[in-house]
C-alpha positions as a Markdown table, in Angstrom:
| # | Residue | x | y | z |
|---|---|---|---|---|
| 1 | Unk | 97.7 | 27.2 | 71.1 |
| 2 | Unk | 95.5 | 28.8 | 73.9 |
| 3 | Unk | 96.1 | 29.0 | 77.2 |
| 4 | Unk | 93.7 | 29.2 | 79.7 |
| 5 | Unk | 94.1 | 32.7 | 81.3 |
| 6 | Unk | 94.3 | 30.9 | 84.6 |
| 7 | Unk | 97.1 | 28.8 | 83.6 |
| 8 | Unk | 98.8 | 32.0 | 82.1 |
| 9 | Unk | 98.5 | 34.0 | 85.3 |
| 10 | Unk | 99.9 | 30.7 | 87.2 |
| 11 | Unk | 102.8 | 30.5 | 84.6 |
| 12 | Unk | 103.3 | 33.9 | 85.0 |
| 13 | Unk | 103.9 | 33.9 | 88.5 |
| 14 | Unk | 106.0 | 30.6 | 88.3 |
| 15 | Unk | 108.2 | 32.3 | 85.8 |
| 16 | Unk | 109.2 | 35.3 | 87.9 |
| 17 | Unk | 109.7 | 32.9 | 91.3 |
| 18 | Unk | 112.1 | 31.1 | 88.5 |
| 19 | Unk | 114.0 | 34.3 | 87.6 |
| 20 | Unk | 114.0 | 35.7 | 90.7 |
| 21 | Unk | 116.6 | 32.9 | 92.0 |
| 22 | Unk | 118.7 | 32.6 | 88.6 |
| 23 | Unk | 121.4 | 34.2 | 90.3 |
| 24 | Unk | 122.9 | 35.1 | 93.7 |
| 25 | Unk | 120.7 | 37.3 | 95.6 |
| 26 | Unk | 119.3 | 38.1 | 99.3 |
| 27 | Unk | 116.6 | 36.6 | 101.1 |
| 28 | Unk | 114.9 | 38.0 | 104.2 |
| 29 | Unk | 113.1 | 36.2 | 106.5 |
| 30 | Unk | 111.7 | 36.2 | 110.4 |
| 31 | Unk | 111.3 | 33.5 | 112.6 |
| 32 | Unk | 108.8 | 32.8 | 114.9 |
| 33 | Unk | 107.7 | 30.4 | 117.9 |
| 34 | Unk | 108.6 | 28.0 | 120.6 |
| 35 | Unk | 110.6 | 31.0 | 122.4 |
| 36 | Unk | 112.7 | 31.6 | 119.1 |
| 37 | Unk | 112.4 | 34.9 | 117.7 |
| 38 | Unk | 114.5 | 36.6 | 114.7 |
| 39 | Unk | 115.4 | 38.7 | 111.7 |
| 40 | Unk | 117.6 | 37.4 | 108.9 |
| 41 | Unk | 118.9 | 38.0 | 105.9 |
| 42 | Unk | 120.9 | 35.6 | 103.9 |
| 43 | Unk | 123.1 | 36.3 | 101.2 |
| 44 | Unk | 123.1 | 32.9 | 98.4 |
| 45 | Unk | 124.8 | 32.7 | 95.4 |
| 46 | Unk | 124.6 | 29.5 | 92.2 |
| 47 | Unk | 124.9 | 25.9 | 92.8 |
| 48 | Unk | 127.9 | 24.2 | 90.8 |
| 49 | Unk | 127.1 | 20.9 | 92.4 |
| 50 | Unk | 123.5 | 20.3 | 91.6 |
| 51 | Unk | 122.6 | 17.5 | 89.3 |
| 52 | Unk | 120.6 | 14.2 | 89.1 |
| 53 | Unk | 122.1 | 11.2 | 90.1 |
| 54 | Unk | 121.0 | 9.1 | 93.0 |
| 55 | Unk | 121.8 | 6.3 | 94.3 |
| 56 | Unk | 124.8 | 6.2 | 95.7 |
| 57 | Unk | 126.5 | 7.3 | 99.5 |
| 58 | Unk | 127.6 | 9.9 | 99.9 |
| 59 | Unk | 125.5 | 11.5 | 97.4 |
| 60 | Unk | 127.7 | 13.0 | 94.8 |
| 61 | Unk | 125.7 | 15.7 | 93.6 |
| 62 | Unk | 123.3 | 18.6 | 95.3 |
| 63 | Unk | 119.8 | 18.5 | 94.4 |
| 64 | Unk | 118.1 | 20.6 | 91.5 |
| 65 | Unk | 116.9 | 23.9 | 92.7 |
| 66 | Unk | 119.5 | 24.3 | 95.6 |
| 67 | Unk | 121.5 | 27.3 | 96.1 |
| 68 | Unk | 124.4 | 27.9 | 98.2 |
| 69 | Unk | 124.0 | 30.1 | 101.5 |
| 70 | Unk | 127.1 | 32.5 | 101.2 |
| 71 | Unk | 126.3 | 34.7 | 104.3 |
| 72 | Unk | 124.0 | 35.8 | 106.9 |
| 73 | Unk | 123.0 | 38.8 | 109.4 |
| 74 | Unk | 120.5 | 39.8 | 111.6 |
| 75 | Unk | 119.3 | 39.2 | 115.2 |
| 76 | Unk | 118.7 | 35.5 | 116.8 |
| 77 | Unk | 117.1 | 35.2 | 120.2 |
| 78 | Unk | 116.0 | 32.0 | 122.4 |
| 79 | Unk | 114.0 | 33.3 | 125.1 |
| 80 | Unk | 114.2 | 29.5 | 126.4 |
| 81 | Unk | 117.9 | 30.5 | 127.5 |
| 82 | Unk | 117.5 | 33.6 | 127.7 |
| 83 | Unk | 119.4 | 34.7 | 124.4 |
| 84 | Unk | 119.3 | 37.6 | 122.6 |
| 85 | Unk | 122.0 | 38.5 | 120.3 |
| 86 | Unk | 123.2 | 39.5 | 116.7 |
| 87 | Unk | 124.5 | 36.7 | 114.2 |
| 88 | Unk | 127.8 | 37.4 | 113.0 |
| 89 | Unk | 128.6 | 35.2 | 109.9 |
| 90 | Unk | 127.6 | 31.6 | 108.2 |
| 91 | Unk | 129.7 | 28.1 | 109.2 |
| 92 | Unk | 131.2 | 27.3 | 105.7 |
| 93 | Unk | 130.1 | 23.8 | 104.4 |
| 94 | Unk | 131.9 | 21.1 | 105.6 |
| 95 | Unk | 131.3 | 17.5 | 103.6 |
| 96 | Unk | 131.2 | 14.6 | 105.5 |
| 97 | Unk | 130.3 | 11.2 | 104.6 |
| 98 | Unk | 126.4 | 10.8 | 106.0 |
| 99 | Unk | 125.1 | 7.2 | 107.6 |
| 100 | Unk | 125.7 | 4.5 | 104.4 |
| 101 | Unk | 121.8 | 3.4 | 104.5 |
| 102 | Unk | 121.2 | 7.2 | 103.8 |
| 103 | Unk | 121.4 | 7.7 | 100.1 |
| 104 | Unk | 120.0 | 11.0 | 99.8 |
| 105 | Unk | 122.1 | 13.5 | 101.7 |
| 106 | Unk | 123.3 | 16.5 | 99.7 |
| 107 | Unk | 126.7 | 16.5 | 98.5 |
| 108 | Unk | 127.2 | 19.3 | 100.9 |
| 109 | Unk | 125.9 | 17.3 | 103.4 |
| 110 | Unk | 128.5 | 17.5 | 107.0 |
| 111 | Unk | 128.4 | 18.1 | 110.8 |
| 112 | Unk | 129.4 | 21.2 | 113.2 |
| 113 | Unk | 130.9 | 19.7 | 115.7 |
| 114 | Unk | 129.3 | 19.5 | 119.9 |
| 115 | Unk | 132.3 | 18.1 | 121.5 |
| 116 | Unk | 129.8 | 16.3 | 123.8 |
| 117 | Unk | 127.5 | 15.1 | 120.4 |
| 118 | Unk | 124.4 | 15.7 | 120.0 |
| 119 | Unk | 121.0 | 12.9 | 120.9 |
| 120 | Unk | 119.2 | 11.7 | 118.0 |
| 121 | Unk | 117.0 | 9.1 | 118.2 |
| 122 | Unk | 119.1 | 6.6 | 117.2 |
| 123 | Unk | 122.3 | 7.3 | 118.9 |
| 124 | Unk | 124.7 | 10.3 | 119.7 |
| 125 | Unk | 125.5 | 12.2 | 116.7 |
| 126 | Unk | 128.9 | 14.0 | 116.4 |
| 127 | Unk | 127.8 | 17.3 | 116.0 |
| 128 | Unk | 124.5 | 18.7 | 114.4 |
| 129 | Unk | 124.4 | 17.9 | 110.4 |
| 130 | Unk | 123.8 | 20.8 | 108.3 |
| 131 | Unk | 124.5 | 21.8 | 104.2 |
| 132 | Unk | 124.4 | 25.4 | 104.2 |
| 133 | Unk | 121.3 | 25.0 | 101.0 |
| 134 | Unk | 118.6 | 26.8 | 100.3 |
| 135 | Unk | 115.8 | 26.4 | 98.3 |
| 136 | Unk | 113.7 | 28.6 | 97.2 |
| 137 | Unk | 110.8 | 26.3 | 95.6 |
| 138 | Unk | 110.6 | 24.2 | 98.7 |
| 139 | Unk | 113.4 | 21.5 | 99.7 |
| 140 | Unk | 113.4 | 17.7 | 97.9 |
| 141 | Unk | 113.3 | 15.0 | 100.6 |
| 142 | Unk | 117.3 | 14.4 | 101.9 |
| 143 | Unk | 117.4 | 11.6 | 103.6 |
| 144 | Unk | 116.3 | 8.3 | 102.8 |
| 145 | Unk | 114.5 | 7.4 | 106.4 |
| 146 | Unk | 113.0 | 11.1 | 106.5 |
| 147 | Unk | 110.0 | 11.2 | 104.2 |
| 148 | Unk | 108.8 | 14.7 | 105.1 |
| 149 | Unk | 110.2 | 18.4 | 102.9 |
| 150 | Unk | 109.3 | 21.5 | 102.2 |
| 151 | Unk | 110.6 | 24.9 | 103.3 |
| 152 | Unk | 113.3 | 27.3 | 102.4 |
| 153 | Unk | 116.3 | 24.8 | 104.1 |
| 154 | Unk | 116.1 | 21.4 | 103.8 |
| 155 | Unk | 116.2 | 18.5 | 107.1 |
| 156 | Unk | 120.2 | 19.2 | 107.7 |
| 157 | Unk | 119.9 | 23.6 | 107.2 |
| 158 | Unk | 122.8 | 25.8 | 108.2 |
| 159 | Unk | 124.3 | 26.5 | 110.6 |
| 160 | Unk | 125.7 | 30.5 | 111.6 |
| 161 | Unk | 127.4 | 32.0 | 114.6 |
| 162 | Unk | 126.5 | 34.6 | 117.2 |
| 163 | Unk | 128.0 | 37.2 | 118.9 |
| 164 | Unk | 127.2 | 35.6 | 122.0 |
| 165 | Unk | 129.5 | 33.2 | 121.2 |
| 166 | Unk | 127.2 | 30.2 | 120.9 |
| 167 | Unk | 126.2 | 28.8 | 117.2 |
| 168 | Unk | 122.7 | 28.0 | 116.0 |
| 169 | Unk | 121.9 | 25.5 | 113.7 |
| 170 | Unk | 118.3 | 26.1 | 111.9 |
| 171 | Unk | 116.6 | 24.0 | 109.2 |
| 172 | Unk | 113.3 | 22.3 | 108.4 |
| 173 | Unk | 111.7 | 19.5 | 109.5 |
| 174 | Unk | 109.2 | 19.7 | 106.6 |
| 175 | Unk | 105.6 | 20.2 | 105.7 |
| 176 | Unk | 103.1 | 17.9 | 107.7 |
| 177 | Unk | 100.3 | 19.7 | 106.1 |
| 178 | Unk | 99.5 | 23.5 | 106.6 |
| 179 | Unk | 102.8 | 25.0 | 106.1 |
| 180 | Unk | 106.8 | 24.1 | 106.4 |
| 181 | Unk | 107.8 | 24.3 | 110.2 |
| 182 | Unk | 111.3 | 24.9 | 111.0 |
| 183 | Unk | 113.8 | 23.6 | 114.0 |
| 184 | Unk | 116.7 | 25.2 | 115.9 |
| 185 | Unk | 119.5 | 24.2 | 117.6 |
| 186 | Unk | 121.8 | 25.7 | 120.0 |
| 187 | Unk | 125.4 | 25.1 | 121.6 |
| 188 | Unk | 128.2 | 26.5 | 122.5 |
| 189 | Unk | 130.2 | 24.3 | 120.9 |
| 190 | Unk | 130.4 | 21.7 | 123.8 |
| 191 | Unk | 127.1 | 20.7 | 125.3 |
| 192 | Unk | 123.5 | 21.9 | 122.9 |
| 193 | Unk | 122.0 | 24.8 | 125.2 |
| 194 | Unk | 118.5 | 24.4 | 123.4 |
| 195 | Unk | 116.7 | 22.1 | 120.6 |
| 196 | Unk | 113.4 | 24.0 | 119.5 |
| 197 | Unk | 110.9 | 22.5 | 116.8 |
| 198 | Unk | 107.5 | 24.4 | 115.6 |
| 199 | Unk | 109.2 | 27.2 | 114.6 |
| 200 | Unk | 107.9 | 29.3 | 111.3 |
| 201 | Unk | 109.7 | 31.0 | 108.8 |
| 202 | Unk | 108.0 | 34.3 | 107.1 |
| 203 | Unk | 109.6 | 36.2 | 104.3 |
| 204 | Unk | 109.7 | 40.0 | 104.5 |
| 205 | Unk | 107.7 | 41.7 | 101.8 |
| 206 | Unk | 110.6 | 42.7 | 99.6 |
| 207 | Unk | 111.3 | 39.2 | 99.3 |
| 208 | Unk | 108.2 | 38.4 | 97.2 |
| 209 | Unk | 108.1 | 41.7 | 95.4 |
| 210 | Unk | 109.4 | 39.7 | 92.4 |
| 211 | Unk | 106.7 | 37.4 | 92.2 |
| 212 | Unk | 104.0 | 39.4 | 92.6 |
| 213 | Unk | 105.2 | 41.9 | 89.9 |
| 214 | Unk | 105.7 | 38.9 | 87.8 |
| 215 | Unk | 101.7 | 38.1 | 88.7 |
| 216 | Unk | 100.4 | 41.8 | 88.0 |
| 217 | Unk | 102.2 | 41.6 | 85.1 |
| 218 | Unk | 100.8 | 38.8 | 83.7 |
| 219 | Unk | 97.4 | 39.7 | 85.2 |
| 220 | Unk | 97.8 | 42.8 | 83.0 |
| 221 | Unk | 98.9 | 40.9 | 80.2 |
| 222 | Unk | 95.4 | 39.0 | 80.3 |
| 223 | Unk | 93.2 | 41.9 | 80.9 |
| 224 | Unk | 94.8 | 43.4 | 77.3 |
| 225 | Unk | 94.4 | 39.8 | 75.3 |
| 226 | Unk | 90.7 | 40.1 | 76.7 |
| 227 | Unk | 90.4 | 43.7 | 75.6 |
| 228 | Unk | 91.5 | 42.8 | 71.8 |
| 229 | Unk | 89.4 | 39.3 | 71.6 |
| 230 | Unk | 86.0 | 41.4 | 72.8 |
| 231 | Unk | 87.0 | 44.4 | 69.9 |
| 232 | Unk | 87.9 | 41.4 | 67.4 |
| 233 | Unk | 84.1 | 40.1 | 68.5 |
């Protein structure tokens, strides 16, 4: 069968993203915008609870292509609030059952608790919801009133601590068109000191080194099948 050498420098590409996140591994990342400034890295590791079946609430499975964030590090800071301060470890997932109308939250889906709750446009939420996934392909949609995905976290994110002493929650708000933008929260566990939207994510170089070798090498792999078909000729 032949492949268009497009196609094969596309699949080759695809194919090293793919292998790249087969197993647990490190992501680096900065964040940029709305006063929110910051260099991560998180630590991820497998997914036991992905799988397929919707339907139901809560959602008994994770979606396909969702791994778990084990830890992070790095530096956060709001200038809004005037933070600036190093992160000091991930919130460990904490399942809760989601509103019953919303049949696509995660399995992992829960809340970190604001003891004073936390506005939404509907009411006052206990806490901000977050899942601790990442996605490296870009998020499904994950919650059945929320069209809009995209980005490394999906709508609910994760949430980490500070040294500070205050604990952020950061996710995505999806692609609108031109790019995933991201969101932040902040509180000190009582009252939220800051909500931010606009915010982008950018991955450090070493994060896509993968990927592109997976592209040269491909790219080389066409040059060579062009070499031999213009000798054959």
């Amino acid at each position: 069968m032949f492949m268009n050498p497009k196609h094969l420098i596309a699949a080759g590409c695809l194919v090293a993203a793919s292998l790249g996140v087969a197993r647990a591994g490190t992501f680096a990342f900065t964040l940029s915008g709305s006063g929110i400034s910051g260099n991560l890295q998180l630590t991820y590791a497998p997914n036991p609870n992905t799988g397929t079946l919707p339907g139901t609430s809560p959602n008994p499975v994770d979606p396909l292509g969702s791994f778990i964030v084990t830890g992070i590090s790095g530096t956060f800071a709001d200038s809004n609030i005037g933070l600036n301060t190093t992160i000091t470890g991930i919130v460990p997932s904490n399942p809760a059952n989601p509103e019953p109308l919303n049949l696509l939250a995660p399995h992992s889906f829960g809340f970190f608790v604001v003891a004073h709750g936390v506005q939404g446009p509907d009411a006052v939420a206990p806490g901000f919801s977050y899942d601790n996934l990442y996605y490296p392909g870009g998020s499904p949609q994950t919650a059945s009133d929320y069209p809009f995905h995209g980005g490394y976290f999906d709508i609910y994110g994760l949430v980490f601590h500070t040294a500070s002493g205050d604990s952020v929650n950061l996710w995505s708000n999806g692609d609108f068109g031109g790019g995933p933008n991201y969101g932040v929260g902040v509180t000190d566990g009582t009252d939220v000191r800051d909500y931010a939207g606009g915010i982008i994510a950018v991955p450090e170089p070493a994060a896509w080194s993968l990927v592109t070798g997976g592209c040269a090498l491909a790219f080389a792999a066409i040059t060579r099948f062009r070499a031999r078909a213009r000798k054959a000729a």
